[in-house]
C-alpha positions as CSV (number, residue, x, y, z in Angstrom):
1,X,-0.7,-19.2,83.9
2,X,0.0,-19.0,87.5
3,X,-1.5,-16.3,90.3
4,X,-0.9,-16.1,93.9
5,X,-4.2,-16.5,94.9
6,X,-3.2,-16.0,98.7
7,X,-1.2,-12.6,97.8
8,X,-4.4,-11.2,96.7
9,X,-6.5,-11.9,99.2
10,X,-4.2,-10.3,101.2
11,X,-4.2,-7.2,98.8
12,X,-7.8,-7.2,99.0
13,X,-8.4,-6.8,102.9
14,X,-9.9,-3.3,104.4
15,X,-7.3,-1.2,106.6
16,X,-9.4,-2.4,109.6
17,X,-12.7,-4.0,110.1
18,X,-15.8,-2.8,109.0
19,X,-17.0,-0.3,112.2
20,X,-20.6,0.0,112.9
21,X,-22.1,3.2,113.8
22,X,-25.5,4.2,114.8
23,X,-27.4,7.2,114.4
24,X,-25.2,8.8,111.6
25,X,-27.6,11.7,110.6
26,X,-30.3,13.5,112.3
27,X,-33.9,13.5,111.5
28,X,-33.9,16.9,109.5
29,X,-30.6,15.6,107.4
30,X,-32.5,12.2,106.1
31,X,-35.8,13.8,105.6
32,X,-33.6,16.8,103.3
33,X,-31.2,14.1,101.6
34,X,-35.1,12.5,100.5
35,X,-36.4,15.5,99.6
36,X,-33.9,15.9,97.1
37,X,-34.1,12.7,95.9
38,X,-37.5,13.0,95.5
39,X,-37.2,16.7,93.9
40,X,-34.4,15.8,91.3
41,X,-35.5,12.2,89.9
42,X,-35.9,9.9,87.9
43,X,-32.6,7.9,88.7
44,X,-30.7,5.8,86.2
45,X,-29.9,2.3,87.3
46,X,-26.3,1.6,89.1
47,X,-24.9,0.1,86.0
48,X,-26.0,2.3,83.4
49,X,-24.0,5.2,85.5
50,X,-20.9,3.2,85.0
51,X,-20.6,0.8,82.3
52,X,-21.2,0.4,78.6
53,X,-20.8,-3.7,78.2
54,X,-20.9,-6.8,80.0
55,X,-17.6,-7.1,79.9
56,X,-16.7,-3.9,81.7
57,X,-19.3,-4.8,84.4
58,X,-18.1,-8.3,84.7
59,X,-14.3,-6.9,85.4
60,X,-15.5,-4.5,88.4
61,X,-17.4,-7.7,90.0
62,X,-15.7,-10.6,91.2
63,X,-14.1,-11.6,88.1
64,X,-16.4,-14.0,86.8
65,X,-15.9,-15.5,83.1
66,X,-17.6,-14.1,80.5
67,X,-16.5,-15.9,77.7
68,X,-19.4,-17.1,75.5
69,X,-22.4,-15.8,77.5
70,X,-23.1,-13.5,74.6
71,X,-25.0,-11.5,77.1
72,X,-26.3,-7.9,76.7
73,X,-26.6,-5.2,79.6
74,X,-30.4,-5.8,79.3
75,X,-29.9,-9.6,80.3
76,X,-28.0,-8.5,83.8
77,X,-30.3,-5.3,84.3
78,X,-30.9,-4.9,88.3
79,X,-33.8,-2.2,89.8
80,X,-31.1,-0.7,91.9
81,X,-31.0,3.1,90.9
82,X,-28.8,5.9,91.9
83,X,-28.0,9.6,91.8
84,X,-24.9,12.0,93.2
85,X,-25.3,14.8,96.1
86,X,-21.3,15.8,95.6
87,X,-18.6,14.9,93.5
88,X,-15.0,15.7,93.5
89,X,-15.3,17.8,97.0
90,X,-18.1,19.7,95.3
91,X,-21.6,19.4,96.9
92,X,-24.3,20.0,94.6
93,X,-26.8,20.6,96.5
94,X,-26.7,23.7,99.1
95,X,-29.1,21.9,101.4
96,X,-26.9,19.2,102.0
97,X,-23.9,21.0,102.4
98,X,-23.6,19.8,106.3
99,X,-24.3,16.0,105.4
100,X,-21.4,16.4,102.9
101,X,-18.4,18.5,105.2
102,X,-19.8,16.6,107.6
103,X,-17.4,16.9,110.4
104,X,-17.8,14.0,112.2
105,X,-17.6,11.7,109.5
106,X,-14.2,13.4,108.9
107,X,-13.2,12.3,112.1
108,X,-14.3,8.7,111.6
109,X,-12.2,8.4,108.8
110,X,-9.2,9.7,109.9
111,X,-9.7,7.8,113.1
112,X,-9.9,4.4,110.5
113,X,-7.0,4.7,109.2
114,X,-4.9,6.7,112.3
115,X,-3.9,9.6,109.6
116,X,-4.1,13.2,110.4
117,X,-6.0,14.8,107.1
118,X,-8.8,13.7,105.3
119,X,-11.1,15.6,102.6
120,X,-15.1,14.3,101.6
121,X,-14.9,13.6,97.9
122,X,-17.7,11.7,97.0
123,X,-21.7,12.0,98.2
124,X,-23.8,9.4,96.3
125,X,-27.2,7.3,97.1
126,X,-28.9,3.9,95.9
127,X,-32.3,3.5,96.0
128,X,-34.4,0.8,95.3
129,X,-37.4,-1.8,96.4
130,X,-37.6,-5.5,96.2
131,X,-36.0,-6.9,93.2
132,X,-33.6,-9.6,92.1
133,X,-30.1,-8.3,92.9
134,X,-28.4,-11.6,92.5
135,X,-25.2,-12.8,94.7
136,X,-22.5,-10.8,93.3
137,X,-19.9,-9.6,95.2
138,X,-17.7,-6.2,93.8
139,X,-15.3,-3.7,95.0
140,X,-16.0,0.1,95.0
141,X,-13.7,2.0,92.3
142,X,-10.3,2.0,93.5
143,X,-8.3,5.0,93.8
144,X,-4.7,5.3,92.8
145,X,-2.6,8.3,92.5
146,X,-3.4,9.4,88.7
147,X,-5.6,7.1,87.8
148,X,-9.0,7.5,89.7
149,X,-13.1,7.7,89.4
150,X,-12.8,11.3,87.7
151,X,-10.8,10.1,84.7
152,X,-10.9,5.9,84.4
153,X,-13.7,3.9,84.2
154,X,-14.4,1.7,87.6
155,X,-13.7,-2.0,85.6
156,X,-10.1,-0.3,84.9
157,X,-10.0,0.6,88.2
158,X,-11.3,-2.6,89.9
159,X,-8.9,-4.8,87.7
160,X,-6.1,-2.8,89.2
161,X,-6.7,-3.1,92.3
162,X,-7.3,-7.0,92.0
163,X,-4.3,-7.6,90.5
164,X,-2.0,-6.6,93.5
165,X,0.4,-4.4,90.8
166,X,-0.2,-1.1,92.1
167,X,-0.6,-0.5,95.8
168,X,2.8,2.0,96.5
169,X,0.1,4.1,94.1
170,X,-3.0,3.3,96.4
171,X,-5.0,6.0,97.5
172,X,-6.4,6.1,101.3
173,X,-10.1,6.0,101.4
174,X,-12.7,5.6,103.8
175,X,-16.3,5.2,103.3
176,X,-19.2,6.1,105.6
177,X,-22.1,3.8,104.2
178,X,-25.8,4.2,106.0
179,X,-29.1,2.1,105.4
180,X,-32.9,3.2,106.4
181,X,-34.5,0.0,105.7
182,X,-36.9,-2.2,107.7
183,X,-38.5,-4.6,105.1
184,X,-37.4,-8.2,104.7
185,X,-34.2,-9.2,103.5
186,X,-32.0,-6.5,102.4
187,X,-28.9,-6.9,104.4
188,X,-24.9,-6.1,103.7
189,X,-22.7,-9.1,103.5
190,X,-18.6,-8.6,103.4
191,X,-15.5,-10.2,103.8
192,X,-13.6,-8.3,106.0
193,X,-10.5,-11.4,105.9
194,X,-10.2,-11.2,101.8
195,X,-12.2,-13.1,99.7
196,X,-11.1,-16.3,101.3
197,X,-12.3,-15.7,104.6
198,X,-15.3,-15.7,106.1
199,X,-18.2,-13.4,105.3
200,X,-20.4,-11.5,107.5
201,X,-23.4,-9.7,107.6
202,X,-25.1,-6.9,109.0
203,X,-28.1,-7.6,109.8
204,X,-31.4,-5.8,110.8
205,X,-32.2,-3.2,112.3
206,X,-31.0,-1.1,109.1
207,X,-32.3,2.2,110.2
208,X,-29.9,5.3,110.4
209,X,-27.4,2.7,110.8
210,X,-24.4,2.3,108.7
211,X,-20.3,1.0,108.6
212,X,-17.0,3.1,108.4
213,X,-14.9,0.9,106.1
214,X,-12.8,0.4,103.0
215,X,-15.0,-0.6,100.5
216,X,-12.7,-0.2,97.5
217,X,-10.3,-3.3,98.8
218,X,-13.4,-5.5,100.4
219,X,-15.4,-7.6,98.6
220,X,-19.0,-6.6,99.8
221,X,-22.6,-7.1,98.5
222,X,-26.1,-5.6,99.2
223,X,-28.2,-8.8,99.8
224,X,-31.6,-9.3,97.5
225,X,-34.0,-7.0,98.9
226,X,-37.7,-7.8,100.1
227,X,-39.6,-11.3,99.6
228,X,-38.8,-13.9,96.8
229,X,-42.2,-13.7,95.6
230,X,-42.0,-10.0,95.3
231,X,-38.7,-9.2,93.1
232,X,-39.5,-10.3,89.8
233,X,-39.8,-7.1,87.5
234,X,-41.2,-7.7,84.3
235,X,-39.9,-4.9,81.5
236,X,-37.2,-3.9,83.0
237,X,-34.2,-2.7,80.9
238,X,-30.4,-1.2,81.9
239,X,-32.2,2.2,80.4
240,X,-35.0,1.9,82.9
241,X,-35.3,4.8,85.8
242,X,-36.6,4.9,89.1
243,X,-38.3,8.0,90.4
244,X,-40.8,9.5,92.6
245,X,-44.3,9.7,91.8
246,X,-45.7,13.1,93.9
247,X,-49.5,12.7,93.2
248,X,-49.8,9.1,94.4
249,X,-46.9,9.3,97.0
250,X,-45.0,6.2,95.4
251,X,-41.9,5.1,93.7
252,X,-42.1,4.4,90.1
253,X,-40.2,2.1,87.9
254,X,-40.6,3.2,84.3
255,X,-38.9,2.1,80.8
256,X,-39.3,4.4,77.9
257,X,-41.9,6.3,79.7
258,X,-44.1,3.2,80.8
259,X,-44.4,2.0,84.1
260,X,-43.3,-0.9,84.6
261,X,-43.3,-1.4,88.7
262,X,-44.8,0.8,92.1
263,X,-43.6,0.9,95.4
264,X,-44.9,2.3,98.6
265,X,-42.7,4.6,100.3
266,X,-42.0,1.8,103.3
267,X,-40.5,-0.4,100.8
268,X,-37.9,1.0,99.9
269,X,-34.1,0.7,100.7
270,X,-32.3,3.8,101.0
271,X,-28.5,3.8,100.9
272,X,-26.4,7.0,101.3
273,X,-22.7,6.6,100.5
274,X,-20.2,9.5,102.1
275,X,-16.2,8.9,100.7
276,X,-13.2,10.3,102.0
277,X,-9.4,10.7,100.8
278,X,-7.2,10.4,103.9
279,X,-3.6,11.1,104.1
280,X,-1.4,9.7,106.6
281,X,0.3,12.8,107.4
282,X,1.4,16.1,105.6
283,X,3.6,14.9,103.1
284,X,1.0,12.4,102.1
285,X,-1.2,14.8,100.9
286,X,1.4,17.0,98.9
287,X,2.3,14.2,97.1
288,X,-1.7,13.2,96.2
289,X,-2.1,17.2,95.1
290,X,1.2,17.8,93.9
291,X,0.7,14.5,91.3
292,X,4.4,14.1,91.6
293,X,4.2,10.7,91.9
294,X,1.1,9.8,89.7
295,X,0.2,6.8,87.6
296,X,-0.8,7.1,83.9
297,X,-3.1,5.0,81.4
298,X,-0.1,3.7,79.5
299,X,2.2,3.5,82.3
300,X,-1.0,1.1,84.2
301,X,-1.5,-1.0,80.5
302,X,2.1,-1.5,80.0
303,X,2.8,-3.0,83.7
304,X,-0.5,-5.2,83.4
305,X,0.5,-6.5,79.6
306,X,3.9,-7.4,81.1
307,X,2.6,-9.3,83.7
308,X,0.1,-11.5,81.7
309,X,2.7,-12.2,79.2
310,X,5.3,-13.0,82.1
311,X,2.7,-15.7,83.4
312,X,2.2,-16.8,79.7
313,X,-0.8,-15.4,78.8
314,X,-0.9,-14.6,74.5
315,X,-2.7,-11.5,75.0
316,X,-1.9,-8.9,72.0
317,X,-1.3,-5.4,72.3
318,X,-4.8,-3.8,72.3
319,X,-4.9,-0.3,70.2
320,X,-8.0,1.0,72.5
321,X,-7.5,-0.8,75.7
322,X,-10.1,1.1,77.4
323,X,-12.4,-0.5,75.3
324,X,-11.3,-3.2,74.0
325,X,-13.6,-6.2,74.7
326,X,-11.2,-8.9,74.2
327,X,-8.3,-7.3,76.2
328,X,-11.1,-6.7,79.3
329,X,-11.8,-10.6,79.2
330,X,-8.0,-10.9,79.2
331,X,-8.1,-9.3,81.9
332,X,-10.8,-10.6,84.1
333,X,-9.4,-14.0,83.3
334,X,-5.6,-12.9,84.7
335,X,-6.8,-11.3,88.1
336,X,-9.9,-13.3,88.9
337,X,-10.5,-13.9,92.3
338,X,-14.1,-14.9,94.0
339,X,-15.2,-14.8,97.5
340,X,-16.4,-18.0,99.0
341,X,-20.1,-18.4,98.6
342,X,-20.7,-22.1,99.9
343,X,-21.5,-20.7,103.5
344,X,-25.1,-19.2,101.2
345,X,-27.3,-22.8,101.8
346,X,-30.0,-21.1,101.8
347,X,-31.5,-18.6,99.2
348,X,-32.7,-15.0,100.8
């Protein structure tokens, strides 16, 4: 079995850098955005939004093997928790109606990419304190024409878009992504040169400041958050949720009802995550809303299944391929590709 390690880190580089920006939302927009937050908890952790094994969460990160971990989600389970504000160009909260058709963000996007359209499709927020978040790198869910966050899972997804097959079917995205976080630690690293490059970071002051990028073809991390000697978390469970305790003015951890963790309120990371289509120009977007030229489930198994077995892979024909656990370890193992780590001598 033979990949073109180079052709997919070029596949997997952002339409331009990373652009930082600073003072993304006013005041009265971060203290409403909270308030909801606050209002509308507890929050499920990341993974247990998105993924129902270890192997599905192993496909959307950087490939690594899973073969004979025998792991369960409970063994990987991270205190990073998150909720939705708007999903597919619907904002679900009327109080944050302005931070979703948010015009200036609009503008940043479409100046990104030099297109003339662009529509806010996705609102979203993580939230967590100090806790282990290990060093894995991921993509955000990759868009194609037909085959996107609204109907595939984000391993599906992912695996696409690392295995360089389908980018005429790529959809345009750009991400607005803002931090309000002072404590230690806690920073974004990304490789804006493919996963063979070079990382970088940025680095503190993470207040009200944020990045217009392409997350969904960059690999990118949030960094472990707070001190060592504060992350551990000792209960905690892919079920567990996160959520705001009003009479004590803290953050709660809690699994099956128990609480398991507290923070204060100035230790915690708040990320808010604002997502764009952008078209290049009008006939761009009649062909995203006309789905003339859309991908399918078994048009995107059949073109992956043809390339394994054309680089000699023995991988059968899987009868449920969306969850089929041997086919997504086929899978991880054809289109694995890892940003380079050795530059991390020290731990954070």
């Amino acid at each position: 079995m033979t990949i073109d390690v180079q052709h997919l880190n070029d596949v997997l580089r952002p339409a331009a850098p990373p652009r930082v920006v600073e003072d993304l939302y006013t005041q009265d927009q971060y203290e409403r955005m909270l308030a909801v937050i606050k209002r509308y908890g507890p929050w499920p952790t990341i993974t247990a939004h998105h993924f129902d094994s270890v192997e599905e969460l192993f496909a959307t990160s950087n490939g690594g093997a899973v073969e004979g971990l025998n792991l369960t989600l409970d063994d990987v389970a991270s205190a990073h928790f998150r909720g939705f504000f708007a999903e597919s160009s619907v904002a679900y909260h009327p109080e944050l109606h302005d931070c979703f058709y948010n015009n200036r963000f609009l503008q940043l996007a479409r100046e990104y990419w030099g297109a003339q359209y662009a529509r806010p499709t996705m609102m979203l927020f993580n939230l967590c304190g100090p806790h282990q978040s290990g060093l894995t790198s991921h993509l955000d869910a990759v868009t194609f024409r037909g085959v996107r966050f609204e109907n595939s899972p984000i391993w599906l997804q992912n695996v696409m878009g690392r295995s360089g097959l389908f980018t005429d079917h790529l959809v345009k995205m750009a991400q607005v992504i803002t931090w309000w976080y002072l404590g230690e630690n806690g920073t974004f690293t990304y490789w804006p040169d493919g996963p063979l490059g070079e990382p970088k970071r940025l680095e503190h002051p993470l207040w009200n400041k944020g990045v217009v990028v392409q997350n969904e073809s960059m690999f990118h991390r949030g960094d472990p958050v707070g001190r060592p000697d504060e992350r551990d978390i000792t209960g905690l469970k892919h079920r567990s949720l996160l959520g705001y305790d009003a009479d004590r003015d803290d953050w709660a951890i809690t699994t099956d009802g128990e609480v398991i963790r507290r923070y204060q309120p100035n230790e915690m990371r708040l990320l808010v995550h604002w997502n764009a289509e952008v078209y290049s120009d009008l006939d761009e977007v009649k062909k995203s809303m006309d789905h003339s030229d859309d991908l399918t489930h078994d048009i995107v198994f059949e073109r992956l299944l043809a390339d394994m077995h054309a680089r000699g892979m023995n991988v059968a024909e899987p009868s449920d391929p969306l969850h089929d656990k041997e086919f997504i370890r086929a899978l991880i193992a054809a289109y694995s590709i890892s940003p380079t780590t050795d530059w991390a001598t020290q731990p954070a």
